[in-house]
TILOTOR-405222 format. One record per residue (C-alpha): residue number from 1; x, y, z; residue in three letters. Coordinates in steps of 0.25 Angstrom, whole numbers, plus 5000, padded with zeros to 4 digits. Layout:
NODE     k      u      v      w     r
NODE   NUM      X      Y      Z   ala
...
***
This chain:
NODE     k      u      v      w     r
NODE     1   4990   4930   4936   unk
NODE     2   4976   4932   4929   unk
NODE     3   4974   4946   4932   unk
NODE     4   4989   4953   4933   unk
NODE     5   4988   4967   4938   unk
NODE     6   4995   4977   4932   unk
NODE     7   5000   4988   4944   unk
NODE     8   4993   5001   4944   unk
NODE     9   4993   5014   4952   unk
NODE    10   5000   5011   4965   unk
NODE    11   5003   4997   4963   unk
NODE    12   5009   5000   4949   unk
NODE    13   5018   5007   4959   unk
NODE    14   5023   4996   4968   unk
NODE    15   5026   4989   4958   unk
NODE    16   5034   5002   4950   unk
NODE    17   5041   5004   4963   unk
NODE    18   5044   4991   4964   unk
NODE    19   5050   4990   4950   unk
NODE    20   5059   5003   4955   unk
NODE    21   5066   4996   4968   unk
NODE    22   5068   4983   4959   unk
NODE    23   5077   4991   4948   unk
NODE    24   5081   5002   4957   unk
NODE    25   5083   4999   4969   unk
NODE    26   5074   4998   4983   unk
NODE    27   5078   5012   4985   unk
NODE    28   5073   5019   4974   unk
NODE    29   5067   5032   4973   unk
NODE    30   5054   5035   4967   unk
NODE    31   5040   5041   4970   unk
NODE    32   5036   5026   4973   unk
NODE    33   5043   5031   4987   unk
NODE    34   5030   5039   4989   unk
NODE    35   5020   5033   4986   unk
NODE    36   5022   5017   4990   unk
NODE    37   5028   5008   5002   unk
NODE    38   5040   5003   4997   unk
NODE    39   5038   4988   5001   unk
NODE    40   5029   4982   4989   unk
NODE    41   5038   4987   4979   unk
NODE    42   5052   4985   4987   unk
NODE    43   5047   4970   4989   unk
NODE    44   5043   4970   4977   unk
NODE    45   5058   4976   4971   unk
NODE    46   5065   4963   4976   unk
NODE    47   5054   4953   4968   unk
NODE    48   5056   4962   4956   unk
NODE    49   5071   4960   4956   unk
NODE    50   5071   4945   4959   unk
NODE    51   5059   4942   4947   unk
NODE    52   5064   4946   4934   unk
NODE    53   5051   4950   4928   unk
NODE    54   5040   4962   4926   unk
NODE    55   5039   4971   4939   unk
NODE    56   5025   4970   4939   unk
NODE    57   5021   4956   4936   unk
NODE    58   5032   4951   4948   unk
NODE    59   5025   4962   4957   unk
NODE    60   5012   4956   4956   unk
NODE    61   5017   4942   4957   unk
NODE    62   5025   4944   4967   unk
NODE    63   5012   4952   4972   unk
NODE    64   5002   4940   4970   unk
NODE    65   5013   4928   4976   unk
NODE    66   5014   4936   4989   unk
NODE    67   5001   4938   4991   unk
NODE    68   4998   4925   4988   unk
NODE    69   5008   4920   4999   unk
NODE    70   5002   4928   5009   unk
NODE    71   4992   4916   5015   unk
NODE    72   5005   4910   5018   unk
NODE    73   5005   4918   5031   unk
NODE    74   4993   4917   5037   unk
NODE    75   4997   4900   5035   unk
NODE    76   5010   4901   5040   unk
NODE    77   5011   4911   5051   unk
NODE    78   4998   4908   5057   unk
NODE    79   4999   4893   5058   unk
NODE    80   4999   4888   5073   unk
NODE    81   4993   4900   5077   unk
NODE    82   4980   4898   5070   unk
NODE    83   4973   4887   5066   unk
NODE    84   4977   4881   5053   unk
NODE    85   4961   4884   5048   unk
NODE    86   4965   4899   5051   unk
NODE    87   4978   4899   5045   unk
NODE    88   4970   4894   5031   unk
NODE    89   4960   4905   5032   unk
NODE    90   4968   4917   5035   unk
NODE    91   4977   4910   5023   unk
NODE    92   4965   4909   5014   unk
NODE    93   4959   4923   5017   unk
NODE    94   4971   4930   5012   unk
NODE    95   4972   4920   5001   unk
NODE    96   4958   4921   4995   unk
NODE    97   4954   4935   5000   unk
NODE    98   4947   4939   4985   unk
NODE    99   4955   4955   4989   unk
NODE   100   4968   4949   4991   unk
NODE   101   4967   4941   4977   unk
NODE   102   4962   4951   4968   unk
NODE   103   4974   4961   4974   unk
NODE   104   4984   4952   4974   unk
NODE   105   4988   4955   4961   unk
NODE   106   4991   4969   4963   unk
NODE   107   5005   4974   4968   unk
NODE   108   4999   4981   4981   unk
NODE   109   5008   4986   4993   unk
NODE   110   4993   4982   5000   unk
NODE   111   4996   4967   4994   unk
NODE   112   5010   4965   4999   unk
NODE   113   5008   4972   5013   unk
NODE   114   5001   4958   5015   unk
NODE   115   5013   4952   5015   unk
NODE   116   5020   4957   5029   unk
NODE   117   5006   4960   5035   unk
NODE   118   5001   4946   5034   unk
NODE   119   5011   4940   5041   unk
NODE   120   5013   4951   5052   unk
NODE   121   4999   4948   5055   unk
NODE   122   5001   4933   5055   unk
NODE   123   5012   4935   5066   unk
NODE   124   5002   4943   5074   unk
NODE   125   4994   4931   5075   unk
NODE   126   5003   4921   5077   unk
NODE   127   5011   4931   5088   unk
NODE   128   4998   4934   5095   unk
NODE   129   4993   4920   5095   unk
NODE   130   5004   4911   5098   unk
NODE   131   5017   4912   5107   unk
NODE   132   5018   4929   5107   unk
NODE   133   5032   4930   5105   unk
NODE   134   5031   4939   5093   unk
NODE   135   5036   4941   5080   unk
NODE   136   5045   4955   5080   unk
NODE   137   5055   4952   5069   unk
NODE   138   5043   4947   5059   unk
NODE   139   5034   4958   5064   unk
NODE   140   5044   4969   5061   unk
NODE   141   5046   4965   5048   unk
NODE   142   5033   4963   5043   unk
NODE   143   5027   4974   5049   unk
NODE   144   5038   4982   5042   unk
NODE   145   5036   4976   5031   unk
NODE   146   5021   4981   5029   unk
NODE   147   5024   4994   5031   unk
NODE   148   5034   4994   5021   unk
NODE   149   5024   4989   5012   unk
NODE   150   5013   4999   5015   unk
NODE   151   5017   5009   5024   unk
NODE   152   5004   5010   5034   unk
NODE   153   5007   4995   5037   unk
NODE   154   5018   5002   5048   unk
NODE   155   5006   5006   5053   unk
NODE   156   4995   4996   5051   unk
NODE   157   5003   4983   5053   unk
NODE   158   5011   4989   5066   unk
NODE   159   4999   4982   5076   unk
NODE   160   5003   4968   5068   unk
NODE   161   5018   4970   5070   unk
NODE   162   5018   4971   5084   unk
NODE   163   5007   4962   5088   unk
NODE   164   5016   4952   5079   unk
NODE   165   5030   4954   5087   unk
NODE   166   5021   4957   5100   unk
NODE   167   5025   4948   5114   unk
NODE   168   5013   4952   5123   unk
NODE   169   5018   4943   5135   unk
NODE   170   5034   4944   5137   unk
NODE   171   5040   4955   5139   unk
NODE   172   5054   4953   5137   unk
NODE   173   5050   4945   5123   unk
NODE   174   5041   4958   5120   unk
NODE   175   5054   4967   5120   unk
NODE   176   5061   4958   5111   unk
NODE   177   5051   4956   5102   unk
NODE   178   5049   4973   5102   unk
NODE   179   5062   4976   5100   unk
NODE   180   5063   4965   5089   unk
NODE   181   5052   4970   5082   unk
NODE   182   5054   4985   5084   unk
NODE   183   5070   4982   5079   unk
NODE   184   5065   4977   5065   unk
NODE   185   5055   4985   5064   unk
NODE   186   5066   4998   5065   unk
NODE   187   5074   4990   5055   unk
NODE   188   5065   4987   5044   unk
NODE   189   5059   5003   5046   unk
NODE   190   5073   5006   5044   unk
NODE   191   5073   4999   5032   unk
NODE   192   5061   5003   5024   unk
NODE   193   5064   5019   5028   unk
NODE   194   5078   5016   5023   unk
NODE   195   5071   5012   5009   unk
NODE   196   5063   5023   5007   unk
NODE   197   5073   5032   5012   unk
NODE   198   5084   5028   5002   unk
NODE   199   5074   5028   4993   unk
NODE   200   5068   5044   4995   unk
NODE   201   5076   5049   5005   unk
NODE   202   5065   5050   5016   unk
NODE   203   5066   5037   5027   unk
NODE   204   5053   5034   5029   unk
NODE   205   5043   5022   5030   unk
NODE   206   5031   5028   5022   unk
NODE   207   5029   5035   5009   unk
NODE   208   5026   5049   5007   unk
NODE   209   5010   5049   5003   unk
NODE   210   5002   5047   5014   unk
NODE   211   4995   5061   5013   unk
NODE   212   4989   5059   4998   unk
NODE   213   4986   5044   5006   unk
NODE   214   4976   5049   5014   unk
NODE   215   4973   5062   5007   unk
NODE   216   4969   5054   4996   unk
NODE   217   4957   5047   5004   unk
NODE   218   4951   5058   5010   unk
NODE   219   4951   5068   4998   unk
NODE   220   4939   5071   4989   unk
NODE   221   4935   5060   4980   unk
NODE   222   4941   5049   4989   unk
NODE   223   4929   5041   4990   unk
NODE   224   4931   5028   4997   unk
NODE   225   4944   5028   4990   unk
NODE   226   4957   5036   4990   unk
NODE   227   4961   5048   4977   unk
NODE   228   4971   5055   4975   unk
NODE   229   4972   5067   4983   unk
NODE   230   4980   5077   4973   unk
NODE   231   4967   5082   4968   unk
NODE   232   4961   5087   4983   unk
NODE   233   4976   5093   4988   unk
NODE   234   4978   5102   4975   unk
NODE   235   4964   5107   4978   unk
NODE   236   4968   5109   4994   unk
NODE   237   4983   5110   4993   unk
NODE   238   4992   5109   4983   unk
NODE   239   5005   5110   4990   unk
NODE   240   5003   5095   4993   unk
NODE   241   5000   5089   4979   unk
NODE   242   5011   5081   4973   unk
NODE   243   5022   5090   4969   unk
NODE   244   5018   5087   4952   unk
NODE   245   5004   5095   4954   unk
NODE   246   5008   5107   4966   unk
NODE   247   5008   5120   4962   unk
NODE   248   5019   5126   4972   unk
NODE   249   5017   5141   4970   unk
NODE   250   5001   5139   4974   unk
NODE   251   5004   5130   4986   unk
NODE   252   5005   5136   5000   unk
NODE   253   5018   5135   5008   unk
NODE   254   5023   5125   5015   unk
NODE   255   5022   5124   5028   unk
NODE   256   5038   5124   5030   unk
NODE   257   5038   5138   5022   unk
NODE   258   5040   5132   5009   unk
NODE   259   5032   5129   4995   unk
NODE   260   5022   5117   4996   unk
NODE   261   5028   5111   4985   unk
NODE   262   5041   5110   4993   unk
NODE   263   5032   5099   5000   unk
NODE   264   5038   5087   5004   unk
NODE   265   5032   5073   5003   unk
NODE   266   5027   5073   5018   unk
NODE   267   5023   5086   5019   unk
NODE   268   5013   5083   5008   unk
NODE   269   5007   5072   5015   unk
NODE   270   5005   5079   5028   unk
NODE   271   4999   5089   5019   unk
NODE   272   4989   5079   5012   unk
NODE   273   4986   5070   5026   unk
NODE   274   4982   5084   5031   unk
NODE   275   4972   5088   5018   unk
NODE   276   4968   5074   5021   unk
NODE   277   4963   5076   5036   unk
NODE   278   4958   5090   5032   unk
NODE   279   4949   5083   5022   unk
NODE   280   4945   5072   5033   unk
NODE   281   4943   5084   5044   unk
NODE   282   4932   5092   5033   unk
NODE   283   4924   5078   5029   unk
NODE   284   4926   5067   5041   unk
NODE   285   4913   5062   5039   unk
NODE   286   4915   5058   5026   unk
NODE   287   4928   5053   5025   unk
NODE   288   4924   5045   5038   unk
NODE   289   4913   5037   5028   unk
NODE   290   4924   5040   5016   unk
NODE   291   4933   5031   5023   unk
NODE   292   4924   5022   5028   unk
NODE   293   4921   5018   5014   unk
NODE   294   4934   5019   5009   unk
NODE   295   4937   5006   5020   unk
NODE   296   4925   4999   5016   unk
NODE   297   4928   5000   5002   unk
NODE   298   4943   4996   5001   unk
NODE   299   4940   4985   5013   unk
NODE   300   4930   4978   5004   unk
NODE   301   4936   4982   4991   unk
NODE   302   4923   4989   4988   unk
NODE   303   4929   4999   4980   unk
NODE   304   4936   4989   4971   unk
NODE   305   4949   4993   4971   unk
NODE   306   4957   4980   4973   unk
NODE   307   4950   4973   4961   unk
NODE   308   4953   4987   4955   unk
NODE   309   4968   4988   4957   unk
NODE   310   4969   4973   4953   unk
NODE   311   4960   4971   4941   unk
NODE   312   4951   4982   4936   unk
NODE   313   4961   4994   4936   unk
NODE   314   4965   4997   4920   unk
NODE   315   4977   4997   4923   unk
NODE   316   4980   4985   4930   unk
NODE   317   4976   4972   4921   unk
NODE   318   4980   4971   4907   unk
NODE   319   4972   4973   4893   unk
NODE   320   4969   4960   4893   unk
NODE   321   4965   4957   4908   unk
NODE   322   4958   4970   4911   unk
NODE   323   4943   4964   4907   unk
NODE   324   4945   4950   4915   unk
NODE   325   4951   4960   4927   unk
NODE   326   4939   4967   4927   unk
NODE   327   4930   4954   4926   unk
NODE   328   4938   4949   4938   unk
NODE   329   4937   4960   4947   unk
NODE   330   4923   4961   4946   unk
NODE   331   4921   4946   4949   unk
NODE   332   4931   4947   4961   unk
NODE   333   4925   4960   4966   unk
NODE   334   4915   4954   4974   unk
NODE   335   4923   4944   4979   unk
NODE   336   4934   4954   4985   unk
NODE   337   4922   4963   4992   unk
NODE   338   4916   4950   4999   unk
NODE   339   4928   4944   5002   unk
NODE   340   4934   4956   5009   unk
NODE   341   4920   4958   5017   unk
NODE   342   4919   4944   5022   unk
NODE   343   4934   4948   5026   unk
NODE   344   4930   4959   5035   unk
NODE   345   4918   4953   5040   unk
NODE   346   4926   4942   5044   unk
NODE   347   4937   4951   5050   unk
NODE   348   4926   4960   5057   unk
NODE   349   4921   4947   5063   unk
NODE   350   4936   4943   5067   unk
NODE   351   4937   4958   5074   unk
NODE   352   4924   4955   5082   unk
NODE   353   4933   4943   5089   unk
NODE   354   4946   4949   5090   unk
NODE   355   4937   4959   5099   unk
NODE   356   4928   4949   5106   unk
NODE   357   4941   4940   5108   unk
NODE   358   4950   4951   5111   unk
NODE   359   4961   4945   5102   unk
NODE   360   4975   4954   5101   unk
NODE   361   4977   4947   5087   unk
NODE   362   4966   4949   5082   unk
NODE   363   4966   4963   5086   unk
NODE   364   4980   4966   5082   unk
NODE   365   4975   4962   5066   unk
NODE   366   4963   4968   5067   unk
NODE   367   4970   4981   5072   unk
NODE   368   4977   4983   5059   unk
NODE   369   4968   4980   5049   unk
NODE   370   4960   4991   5055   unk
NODE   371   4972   5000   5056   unk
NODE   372   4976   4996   5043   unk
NODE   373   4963   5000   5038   unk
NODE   374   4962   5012   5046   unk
NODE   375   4976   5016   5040   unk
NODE   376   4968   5016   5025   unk
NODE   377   4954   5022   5029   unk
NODE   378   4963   5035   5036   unk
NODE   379   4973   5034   5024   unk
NODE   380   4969   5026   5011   unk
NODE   381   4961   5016   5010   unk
NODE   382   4961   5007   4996   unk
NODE   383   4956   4991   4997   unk
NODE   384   4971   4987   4995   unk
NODE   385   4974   4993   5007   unk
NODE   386   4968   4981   5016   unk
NODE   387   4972   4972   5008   unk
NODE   388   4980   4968   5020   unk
NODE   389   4970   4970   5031   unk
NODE   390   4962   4958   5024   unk
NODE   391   4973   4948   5026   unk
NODE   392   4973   4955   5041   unk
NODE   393   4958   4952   5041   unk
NODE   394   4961   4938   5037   unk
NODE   395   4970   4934   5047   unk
NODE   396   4960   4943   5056   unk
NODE   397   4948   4934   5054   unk
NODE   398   4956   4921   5054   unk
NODE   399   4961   4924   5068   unk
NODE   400   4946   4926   5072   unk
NODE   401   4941   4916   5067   unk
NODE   402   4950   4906   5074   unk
NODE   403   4947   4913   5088   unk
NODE   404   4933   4910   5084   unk
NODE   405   4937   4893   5082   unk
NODE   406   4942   4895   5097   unk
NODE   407   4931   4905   5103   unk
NODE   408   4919   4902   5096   unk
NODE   409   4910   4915   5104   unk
NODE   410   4920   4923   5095   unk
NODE   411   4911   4919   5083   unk
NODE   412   4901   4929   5089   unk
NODE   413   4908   4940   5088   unk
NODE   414   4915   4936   5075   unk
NODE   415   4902   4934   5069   unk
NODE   416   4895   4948   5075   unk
NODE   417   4906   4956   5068   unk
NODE   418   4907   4950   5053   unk
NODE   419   4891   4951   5054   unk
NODE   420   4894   4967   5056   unk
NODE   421   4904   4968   5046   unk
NODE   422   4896   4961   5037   unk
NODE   423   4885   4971   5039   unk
NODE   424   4894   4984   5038   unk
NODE   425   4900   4979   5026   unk
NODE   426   4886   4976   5020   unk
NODE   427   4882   4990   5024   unk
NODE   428   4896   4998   5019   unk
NODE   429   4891   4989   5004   unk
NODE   430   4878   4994   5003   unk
NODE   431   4881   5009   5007   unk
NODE   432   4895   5008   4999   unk
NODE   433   4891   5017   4985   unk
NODE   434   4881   5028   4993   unk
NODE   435   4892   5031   5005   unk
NODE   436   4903   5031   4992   unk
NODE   437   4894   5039   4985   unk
NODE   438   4892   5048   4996   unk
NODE   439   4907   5051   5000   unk
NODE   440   4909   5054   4986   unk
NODE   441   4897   5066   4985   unk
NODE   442   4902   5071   4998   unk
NODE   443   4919   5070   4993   unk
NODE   444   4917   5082   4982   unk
NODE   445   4906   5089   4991   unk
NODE   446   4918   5099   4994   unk
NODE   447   4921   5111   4992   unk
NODE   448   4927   5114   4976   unk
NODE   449   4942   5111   4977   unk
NODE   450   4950   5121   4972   unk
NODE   451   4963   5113   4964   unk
NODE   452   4978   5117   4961   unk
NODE   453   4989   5107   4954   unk
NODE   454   4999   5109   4945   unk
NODE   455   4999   5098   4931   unk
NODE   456   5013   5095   4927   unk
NODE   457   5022   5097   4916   unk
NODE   458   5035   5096   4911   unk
NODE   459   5045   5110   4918   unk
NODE   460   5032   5113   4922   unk
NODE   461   5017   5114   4928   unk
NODE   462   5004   5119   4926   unk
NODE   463   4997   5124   4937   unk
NODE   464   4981   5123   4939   unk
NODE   465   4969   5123   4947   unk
NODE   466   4955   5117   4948   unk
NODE   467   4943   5123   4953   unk
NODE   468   4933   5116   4947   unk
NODE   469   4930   5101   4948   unk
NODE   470   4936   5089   4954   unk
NODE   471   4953   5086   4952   unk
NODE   472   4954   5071   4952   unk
NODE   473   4968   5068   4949   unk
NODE   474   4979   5076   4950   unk
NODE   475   4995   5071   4943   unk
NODE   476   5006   5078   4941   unk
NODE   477   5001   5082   4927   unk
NODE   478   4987   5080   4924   unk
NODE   479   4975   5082   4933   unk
NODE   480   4960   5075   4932   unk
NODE   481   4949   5083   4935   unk
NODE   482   4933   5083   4935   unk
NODE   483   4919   5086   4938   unk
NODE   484   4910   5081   4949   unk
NODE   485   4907   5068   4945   unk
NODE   486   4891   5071   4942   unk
NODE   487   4895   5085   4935   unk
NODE   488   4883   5095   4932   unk
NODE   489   4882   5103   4918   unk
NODE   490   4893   5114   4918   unk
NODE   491   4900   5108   4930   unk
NODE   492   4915   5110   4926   unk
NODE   493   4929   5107   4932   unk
NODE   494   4940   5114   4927   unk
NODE   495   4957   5113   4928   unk
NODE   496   4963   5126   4927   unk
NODE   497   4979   5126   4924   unk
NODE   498   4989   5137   4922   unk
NODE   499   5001   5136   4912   unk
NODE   500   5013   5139   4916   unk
NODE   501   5014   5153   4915   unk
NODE   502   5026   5158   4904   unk
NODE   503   5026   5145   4897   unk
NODE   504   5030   5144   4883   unk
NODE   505   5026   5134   4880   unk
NODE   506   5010   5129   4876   unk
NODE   507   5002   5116   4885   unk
NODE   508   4995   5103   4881   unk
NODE   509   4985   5101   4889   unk
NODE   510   4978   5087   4888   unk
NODE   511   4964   5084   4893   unk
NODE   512   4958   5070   4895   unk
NODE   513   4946   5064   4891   unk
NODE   514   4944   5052   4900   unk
NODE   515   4928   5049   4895   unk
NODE   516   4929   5040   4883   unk
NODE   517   4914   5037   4881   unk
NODE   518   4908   5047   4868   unk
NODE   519   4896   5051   4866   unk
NODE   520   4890   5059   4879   unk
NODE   521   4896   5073   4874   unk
NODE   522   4893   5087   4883   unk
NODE   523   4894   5080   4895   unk
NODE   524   4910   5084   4899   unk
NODE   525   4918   5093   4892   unk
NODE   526   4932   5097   4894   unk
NODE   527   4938   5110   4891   unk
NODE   528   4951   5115   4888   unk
NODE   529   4952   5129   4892   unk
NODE   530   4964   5139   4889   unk
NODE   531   4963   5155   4896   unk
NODE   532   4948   5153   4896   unk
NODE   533   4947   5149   4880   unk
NODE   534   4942   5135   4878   unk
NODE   535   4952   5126   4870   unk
NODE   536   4944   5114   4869   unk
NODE   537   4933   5105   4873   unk
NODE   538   4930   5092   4875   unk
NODE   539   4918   5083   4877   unk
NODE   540   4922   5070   4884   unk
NODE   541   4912   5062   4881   unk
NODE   542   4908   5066   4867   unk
NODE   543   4919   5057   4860   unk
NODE   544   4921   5045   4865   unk
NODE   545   4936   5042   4868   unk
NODE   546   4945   5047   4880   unk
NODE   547   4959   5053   4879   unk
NODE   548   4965   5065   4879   unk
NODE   549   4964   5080   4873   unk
NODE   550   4974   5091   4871   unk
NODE   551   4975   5107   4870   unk
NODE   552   4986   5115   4868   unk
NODE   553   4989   5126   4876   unk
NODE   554   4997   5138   4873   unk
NODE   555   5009   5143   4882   unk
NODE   556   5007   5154   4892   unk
NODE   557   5000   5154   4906   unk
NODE   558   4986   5150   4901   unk
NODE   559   4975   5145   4909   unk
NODE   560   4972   5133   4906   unk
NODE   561   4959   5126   4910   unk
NODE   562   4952   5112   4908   unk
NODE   563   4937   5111   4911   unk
NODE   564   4929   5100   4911   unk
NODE   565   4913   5102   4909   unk
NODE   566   4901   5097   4912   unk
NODE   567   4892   5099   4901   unk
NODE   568   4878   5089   4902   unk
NODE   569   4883   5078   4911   unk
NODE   570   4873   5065   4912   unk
NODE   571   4869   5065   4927   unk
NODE   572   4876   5052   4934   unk
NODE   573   4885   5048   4925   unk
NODE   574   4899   5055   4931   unk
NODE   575   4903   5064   4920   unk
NODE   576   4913   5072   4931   unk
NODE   577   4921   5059   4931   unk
NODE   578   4919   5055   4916   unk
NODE   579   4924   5070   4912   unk
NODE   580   4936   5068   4923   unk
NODE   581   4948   5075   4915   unk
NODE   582   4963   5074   4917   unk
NODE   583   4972   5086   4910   unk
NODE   584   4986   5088   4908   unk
NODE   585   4996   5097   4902   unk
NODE   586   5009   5094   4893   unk
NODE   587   5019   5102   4885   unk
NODE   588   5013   5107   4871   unk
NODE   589   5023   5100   4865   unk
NODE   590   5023   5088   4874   unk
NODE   591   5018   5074   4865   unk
***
């Protein structure tokens, strides 16, 4: 209530598909289809109907109450099974994890993928600890349920389903239960392909993007993190951008014989997954450490992102809010990083039993938060993603710790392993900055890319290319490029675009000025270059202010080209990313 937060990027998403199935339908098209899991929002559809109020506001209450229901099962399904002591604690964890609070106000499909997963994994304990009948029907359901949520749960959650509805002694009972389970497991699948059918007219449980998923964690400028792989594919193959920035007549063919921009959606991603392995197969070394990092980073929420999405984005608190956001954040930050690292320590610990005890249990939750993890270090990997694998750990070091009340030798082991986590996690702190720092040199330690998009315009498009300098974002109808971070006197980047030839009718092209400090003039100068003749310059840190400016460019089939340069650059202080500009074109008479 204090700090409401304001949906942004792909939560603004969830929430907009949300909006569309509540006024529309559940069947609704739309590029939502493509990008998001349709649980969240379809869940979220209904409350939205029922609740006469503003979409977003009853998203992230209804966000906030569910999560805040979620101790709930760890108390109730978990009672005479564990020991009440136990019940409490796995309760309190969840409740009072300092990540789960400062998230909670997001509208996350990581958040609500608690929701089935907690439970599945409170079954597990209770089938694997008490009579063994198993629990097909339940298991099933929420089993389907996460991965209607987010689709890798089909695969990350399958070990807790079947342990869940699993009979290990009867064999008779075991068929029942497998068919039972296997029976509404074909139903509900039915189901959600049904949905996105009717919806796109493709049956299928996943979406459409999983090639720029992966792609996007491996190419250049990745880091610890994940970009946006548009940039890297127009360098090594544009037939597989998004149809808005292809240039069909300069792609290659198609494997089927026709153009690439006759592409369809999973033919582009078999065609980015396989950019992405070609990109791991040059540099496996560094994307070994690369990824390493990007697990320690999201796992500890070293890189800050949850506090980020949830206070400290500009876009996701209010006027008003925005300074006592910021002021939180930073109080909480430490907090979140210590509570999620005495969490792993504990689990580490918890692992060192489950193996010394030999515990099926155990083993079974362990087993998929590591193949929940392993999922995001191959694909993605963000600290919202393991949102979930820290209520896992929860119910993870509760169980251990109550095979330690019954076998106190276990504490050995328990201890031995949390000591060793302690340590690497103290190590991967104090080496964090260098080993980022190093992956980042050796990322643009590459050969120059050679780039080729096309920018957008109404009836129309303007096709370009870069040979020079970093591309950075790529839309349908702009385009953000740059300079080495430290640039050198008389480095240069350059955009070189070509209107359409035969056109009668003159260009606007806008360049932006994103470095509103004054008073450091000659540093980076951009330049607005028509056939070779100079139009206009522009000093971006001379004035102070940040905005847009203009030139007009007459019709014809004109080269047009925008440099950035680097004139005297102070060492150290990132001029490449402070002179980062973004171009566009509109009609000349387009206001």
């Amino acid at each position: 209530m204090r700090f409401p937060t304001i949906p942004d990027s792909d939560f603004k998403g969830v929430v907009a598909f949300a909006d569309a199935l509540a006024t529309q339908g559940i069947t609704t098209g739309g590029w939502y289809w493509n990008l998001f899991s349709q649980g969240t929002s379809t869940i979220l559809s209904l409350v939205i109907v029922m609740v006469p109020s503003d979409p977003t506001t009853t998203a992230r209450m209804t966000t906030a109450i569910m999560l805040g229901l979620l101790p709930l099962f760890p108390l109730l399904l978990l009672r005479n099974r564990v020991p009440w002591w136990g019940c409490f604690l796995a309760a309190a964890i969840i409740a009072f994890q300092p990540a789960l609070v400062i998230f909670s106000s997001v509208v996350a499909q990581d958040n609500w993928v608690m929701l089935p997963v907690i439970p599945l994994a409170c079954l597990v304990v209770r089938n694997l600890w008490g009579s063994r009948k198993g629990y097909p029907v339940w298991a099933a359901l929420l089993w389907c349920v996460a991965g209607y949520i987010r689709e890798e749960m089909f695969v990350a959650a399958l070990p807790l389903a079947i342990a869940a509805s699993w009979v290990p002694t009867d064999s008779g009972l075991r068929l029942k239960r497998t068919l039972a389970f296997a029976g509404t497991a074909w139903l509900l699948l039915i189901c959600i392909g049904m949905q996105r059918h009717a919806a796109t007219g493709n049956f299928a449980l996943t979406t459409s993007h999983g090639g720029s998923s992966i792609l996007g964690s491996y190419a250049p400028g990745a880091g610890f993190g994940w970009v946006d792989p548009q940039p890297f594919i127009a360098a090594k193959d544009p037939s597989l951008l998004d149809p808005s920035n292809r240039i069909v007549k300069q792609a290659p063919p198609a494997a089927g014989g026709g153009q690439a921009g006759e592409y369809g959606a999973s033919d582009i991603a078999r065609g980015q997954a396989k950019l992405a392995i070609e990109e791991i197969m040059r540099r496996p070394g560094l994307h070994v450490v690369q990824r390493l990092g990007a697990l320690y980073a999201a796992a500890s929420d070293k890189d800050g992102t949850l506090e980020y999405w949830a206070l400290t984005d500009p876009n996701v608190q209010g006027e008003v809010n925005r300074t006592a956001a910021t002021s939180f954040a930073t109080k909480m930050a430490p907090y979140v990083y210590w509570g999620l690292i005495a969490l792993h320590v504990l689990f580490v610990g918890a692992v060192f039993v489950a193996i010394r005890e030999r515990s099926a249990l155990m083993l079974v939750l362990i087993g998929t938060i590591l193949l929940k993890m392993g999922i995001h270090v191959l694909v993605a990997m963000q600290g919202r993603f393991l949102i979930v694998t820290d209520a896992l750990e929860a119910l993870v070091v509760t169980v251990a710790l109550v095979r330690m009340s019954q076998q106190p030798r276990a504490g050995i082991a328990f201890v031995a392993g949390a000591l060793a986590a302690l340590a690497t996690c103290l190590v991967s702190s104090h080496y964090y900055d260098r080993v980022q720092s190093w992956v980042a040199v050796q990322e643009w330690n590459r050969d120059d890319l050679h780039y080729r998009f096309a920018l957008r315009l109404p009836h129309t498009e303007v096709d370009c290319h870069m040979d020079r300098g970093e591309l950075t974002t790529l839309n349908g109808d702009s385009v953000v490029f740059q300079l080495p971070r430290e640039p050198r006197p008389g480095d240069f980047a350059e955009v070189v675009c070509t209107q359409p030839g035969g056109s009668q009718q003159g260009l606007q092209l806008d360049i932006h000025d994103g470095y509103a400090p004054g008073g450091l003039p000659d540093r980076i100068v951009q330049e607005a270059i028509v056939d070779g003749k100079t139009i206009q310059k522009h000093d971006i840190a001379a004035e102070p202010g940040a905005g847009w400016w203009s030139v007009e460019v007459p019709s014809g089939g004109q080269a047009i080209t925008v440099r950035i340069e680097a004139i005297a650059p102070d060492a150290g202080a990132r001029w490449g990313d402070a002179g980062a500009t973004e171009l566009r074109f509109k009609k000349a008479d387009e206001k």
